[in-house]
Residue, then its C-alpha position, 0 to 999 in steps of 0.5 A: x716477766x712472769x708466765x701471764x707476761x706481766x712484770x713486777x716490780x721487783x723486775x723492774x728494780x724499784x719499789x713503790x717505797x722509792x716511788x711516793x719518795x720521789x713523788x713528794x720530793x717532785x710534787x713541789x718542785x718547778x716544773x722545767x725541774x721536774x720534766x727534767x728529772x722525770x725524762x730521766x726516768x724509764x717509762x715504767x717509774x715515771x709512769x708510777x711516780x706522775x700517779x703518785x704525785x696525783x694521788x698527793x695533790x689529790x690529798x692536799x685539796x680535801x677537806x676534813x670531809x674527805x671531799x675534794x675541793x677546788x683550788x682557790x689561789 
């Protein structure tokens, strides 16, 4: 921690770098598959990766527009 009591992620060993690489390897994986590799995950980098894989599906569904759009399966 540092003197305001916050950590970082350094402490914390892993960067945002490790981050968006695990979060693109698991936005696509089944889901049984991925809560097991996220349970293994301490609470701060699951956290982290879960916001990462959000900002990728968020991406995948804009348009050329930038604008979201809805799913369509």
């Amino acid at each position: 921690m540092d003197k305001n009591g916050d950590t970082t992620m350094e402490q914390n060993n892993f960067s945002m770098s490790n981050v968006r690489r695990l979060a693109s390897q698991l936005v696509d994986v089944h889901d049984d598959k991925r809560k097991k590799a996220l349970k293994a995950m301490a609470t701060d980098m699951k956290l982290k990766v879960v916001e990462e894989m959000v900002k990728i599906r968020l991406e995948r569904m804009r348009g050329p527009d930038g604008v979201i759009r809805a799913n369509t399966v």
